[in-house]
C-alpha positions in Angstrom: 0.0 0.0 0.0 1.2 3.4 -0.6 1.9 6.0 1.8 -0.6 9.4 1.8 1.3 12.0 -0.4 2.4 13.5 2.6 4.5 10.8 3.3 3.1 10.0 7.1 2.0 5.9 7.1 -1.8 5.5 6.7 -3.1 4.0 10.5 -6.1 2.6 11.3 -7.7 1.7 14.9 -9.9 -0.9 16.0 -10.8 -0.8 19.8 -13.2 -2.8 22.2 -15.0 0.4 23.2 -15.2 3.9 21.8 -13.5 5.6 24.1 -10.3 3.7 23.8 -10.5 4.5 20.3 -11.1 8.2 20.7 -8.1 8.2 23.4 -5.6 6.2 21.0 -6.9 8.3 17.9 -6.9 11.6 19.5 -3.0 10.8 20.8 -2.1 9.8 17.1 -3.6 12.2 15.5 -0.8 14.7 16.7 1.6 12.5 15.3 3.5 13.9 11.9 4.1 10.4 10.6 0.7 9.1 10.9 -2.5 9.7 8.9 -5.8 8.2 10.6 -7.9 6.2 8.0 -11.0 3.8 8.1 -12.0 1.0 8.8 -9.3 -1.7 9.1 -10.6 -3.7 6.5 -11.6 -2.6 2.9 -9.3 0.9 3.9 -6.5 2.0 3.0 -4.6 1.2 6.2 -0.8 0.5 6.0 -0.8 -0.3 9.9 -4.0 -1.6 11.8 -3.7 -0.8 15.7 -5.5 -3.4 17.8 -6.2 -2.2 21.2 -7.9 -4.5 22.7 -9.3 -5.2 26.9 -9.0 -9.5 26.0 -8.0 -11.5 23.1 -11.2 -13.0 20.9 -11.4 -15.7 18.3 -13.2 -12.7 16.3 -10.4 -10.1 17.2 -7.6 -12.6 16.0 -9.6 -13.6 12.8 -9.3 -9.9 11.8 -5.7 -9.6 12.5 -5.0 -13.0 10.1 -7.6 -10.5 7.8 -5.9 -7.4 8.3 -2.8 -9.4 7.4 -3.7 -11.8 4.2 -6.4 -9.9 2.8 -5.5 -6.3 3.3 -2.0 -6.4 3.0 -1.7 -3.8 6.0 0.4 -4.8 9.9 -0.8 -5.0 12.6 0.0 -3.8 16.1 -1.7 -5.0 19.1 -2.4 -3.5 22.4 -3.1 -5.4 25.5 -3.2 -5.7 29.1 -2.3 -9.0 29.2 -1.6 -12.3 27.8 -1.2 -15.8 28.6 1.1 -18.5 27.4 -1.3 -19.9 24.8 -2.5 -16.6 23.8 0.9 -15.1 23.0 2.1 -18.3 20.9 -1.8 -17.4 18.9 -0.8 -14.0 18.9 2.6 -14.9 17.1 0.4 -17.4 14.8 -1.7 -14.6 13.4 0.8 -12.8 12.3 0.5 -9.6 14.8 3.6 -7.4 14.0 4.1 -5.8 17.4 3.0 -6.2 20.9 2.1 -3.4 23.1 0.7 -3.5 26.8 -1.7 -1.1 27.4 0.1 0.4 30.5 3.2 1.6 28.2 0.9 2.9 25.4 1.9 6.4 24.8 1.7 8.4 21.7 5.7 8.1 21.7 5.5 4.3 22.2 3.3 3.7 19.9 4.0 5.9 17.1 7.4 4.3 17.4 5.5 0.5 17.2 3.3 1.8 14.0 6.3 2.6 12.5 8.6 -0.3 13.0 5.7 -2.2 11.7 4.9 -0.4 8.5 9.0 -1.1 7.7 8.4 -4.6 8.1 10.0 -4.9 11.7 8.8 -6.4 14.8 8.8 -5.7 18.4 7.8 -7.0 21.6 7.6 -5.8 25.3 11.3 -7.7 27.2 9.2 -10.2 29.7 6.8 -10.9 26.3 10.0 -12.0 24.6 11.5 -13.9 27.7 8.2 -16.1 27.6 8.2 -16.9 24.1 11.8 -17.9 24.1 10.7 -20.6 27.1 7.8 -21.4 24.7 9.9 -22.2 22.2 12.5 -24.2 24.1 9.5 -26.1 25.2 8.4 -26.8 21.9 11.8 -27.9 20.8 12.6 -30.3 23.9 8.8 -31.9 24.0 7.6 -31.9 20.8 9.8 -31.7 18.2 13.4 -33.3 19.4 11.3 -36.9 20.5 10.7 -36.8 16.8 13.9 -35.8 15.6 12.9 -32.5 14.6 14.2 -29.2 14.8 12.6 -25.7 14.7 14.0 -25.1 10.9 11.7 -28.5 10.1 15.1 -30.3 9.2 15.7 -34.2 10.9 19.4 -34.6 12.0 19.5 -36.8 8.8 18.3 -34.3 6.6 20.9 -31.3 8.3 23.6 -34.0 7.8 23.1 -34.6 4.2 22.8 -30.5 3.1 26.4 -29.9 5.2 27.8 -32.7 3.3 25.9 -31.3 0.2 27.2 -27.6 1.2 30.4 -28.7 0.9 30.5 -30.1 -2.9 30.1 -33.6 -2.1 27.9 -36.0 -4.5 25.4 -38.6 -3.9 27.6 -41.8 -3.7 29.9 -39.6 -1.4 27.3 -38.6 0.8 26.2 -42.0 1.1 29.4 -43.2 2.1 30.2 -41.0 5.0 27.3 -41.4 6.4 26.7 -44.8 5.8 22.8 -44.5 4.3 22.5 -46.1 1.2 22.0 -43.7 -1.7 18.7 -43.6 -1.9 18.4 -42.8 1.1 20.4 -39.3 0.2 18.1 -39.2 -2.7 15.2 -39.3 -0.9 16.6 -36.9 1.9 17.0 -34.0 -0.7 14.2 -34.8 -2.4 12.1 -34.2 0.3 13.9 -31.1 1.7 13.2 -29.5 -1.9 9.8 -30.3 -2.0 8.9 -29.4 1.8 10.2 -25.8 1.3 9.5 -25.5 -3.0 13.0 -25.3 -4.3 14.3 -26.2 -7.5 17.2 -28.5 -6.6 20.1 -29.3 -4.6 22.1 -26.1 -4.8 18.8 -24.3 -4.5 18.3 -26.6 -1.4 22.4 -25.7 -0.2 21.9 -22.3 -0.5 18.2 -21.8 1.5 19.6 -23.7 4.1 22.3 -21.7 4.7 20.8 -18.3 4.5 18.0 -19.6 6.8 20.6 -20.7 9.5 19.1 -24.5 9.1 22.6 -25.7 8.8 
């Protein structure tokens, strides 16, 4: 989406009761970089601010709509949030996090713009707890199963190093000791899972995504 001619970034708000809106809207709307438009969806919004008193299945479907259908970021302001709703909130695709304590104009102007360029933030203790979530996830869930985060086995990880560093089929095969189709099968799979076109494509992904 374009930017008003003005330059500021085009901001939408969607709030549980009016006068949270009016409050956020009338803080914003002494902002230089921001431009208030309407309404979230079918606007011409560049960031959507969510401020919000609880999370709802309804307030999350418009964030995934906000996100997929409108093009636009979203920014989301809370009291609070619970284990399972911040790993949901992280799901929908919800740019930034802001409790509704720290909320200034200041805060989140700075928020709405970090989003609109793509970048994320959240509050220190929000990121603490997702960083245990995730080490949860890896040590329950996906290490039984010889997973990783990435979505690599430690077979698959194996074969790409071995791949990264020019070696063939038969070669990988050998040092490993899997048969070769085994290695076939391996990269096969890895190209298929993430849509690449073949093994170098598959090298070269996996090393600019850190999965090796």
């Amino acid at each position: 989406m374009e930017d008003s001619l003005e330059g500021r970034i085009p901001v939408s708000i969607y709030a549980d009761d009016p006068i949270t809106r009016t409050g956020l809207a009338t803080e914003l709307r002494r902002r230089a970089e921001i431009e208030l438009v309407d309404p979230p969806l079918g606007g011409s919004a560049r960031v959507v601010v969510f401020a919000l008193d609880k999370l709802t299945v309804s307030a999350l479907d418009l964030i995934r709509a906000v996100r997929s259908r409108e093009g636009a970021e979203a920014v989301l302001v809370v009291p609070a949030l619970t284990d399972d709703d911040l790993l949901t909130v992280v799901e929908s695709g919800a740019r930034s996090v802001l409790w509704r304590w720290e909320a200034t104009a200041t805060s989140l102007t700075h928020a709405v713009v970090r989003a609109a360029a793509g970048d994320a933030a959240l509050p220190s203790d929000l990121l603490t707890r997702l960083l245990k979530q995730v080490g949860r996830l890896q040590q329950h869930v996906l290490r039984p199963q010889g997973m990783t985060l990435g979505g690599l086995s430690d077979r698959e990880r194996r074969v790409l190093r071995l791949a990264a560093e020019g070696f063939g089929t038969d070669e990988i095969a050998g040092e490993l000791a899997f048969s070769k189709r085994t290695v076939t099968n391996a990269l096969h799979d890895i190209t298929v899972r993430y849509q690449l076109r073949n093994r170098t494509h598959a090298v070269a992904f996996a090393i600019r995504e850190g999965l090796i």
